[in-house]
C-alpha positions in Angstrom: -6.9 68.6 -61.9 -6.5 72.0 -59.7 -7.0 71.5 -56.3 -9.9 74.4 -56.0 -11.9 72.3 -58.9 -11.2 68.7 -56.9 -12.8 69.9 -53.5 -15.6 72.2 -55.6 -16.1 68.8 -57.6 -16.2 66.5 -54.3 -18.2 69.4 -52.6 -21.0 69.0 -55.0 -20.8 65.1 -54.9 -20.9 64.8 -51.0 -23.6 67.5 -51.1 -25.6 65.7 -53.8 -25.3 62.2 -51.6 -26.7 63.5 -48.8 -30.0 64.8 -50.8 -30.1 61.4 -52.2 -29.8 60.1 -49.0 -32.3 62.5 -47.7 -35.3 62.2 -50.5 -34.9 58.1 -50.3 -35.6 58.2 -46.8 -38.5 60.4 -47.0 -39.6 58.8 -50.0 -39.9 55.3 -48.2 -41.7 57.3 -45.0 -38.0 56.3 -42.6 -36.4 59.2 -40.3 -33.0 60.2 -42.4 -31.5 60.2 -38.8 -28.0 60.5 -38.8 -27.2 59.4 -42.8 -27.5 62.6 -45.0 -24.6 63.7 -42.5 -22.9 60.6 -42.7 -23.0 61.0 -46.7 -22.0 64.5 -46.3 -19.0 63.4 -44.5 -17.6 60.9 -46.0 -19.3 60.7 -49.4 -20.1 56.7 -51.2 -19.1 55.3 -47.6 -22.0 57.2 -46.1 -24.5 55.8 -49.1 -23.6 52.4 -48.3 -23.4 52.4 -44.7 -27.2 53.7 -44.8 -28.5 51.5 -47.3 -26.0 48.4 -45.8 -25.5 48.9 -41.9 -28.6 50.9 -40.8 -30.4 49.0 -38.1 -33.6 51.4 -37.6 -36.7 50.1 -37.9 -37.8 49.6 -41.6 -34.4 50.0 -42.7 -34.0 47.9 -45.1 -37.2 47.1 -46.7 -37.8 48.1 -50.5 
């Protein structure tokens, strides 16, 4: 793979994360805080550390 179409590729990924990160908070009425940056960053570790690590209240309840 070309190295323009692997950063275009994980461009679109990171960016899609952090709208799924974004509509599940808002769909379960929680503040996205931090996470859809998190996700932007640094992609499937930022999913998991805001369905996994985040402490907020009502984190965690689904």
């Amino acid at each position: 793979m070309e190295p323009q179409s692997f950063l275009a590729a994980t461009l679109v990924a990171h960016v899609s994360f952090a709208i799924v990160v974004t509509v599940h908070a808002f769909a379960n009425d929680r503040e996205p805080g931090k996470w859809p940056f998190v996700a932007l960053a640094f992609g499937l570790a930022g999913i998991a550390a805001y369905f996994f690590y985040d402490d907020s209240p009502g984190a965690g309840e689904r």
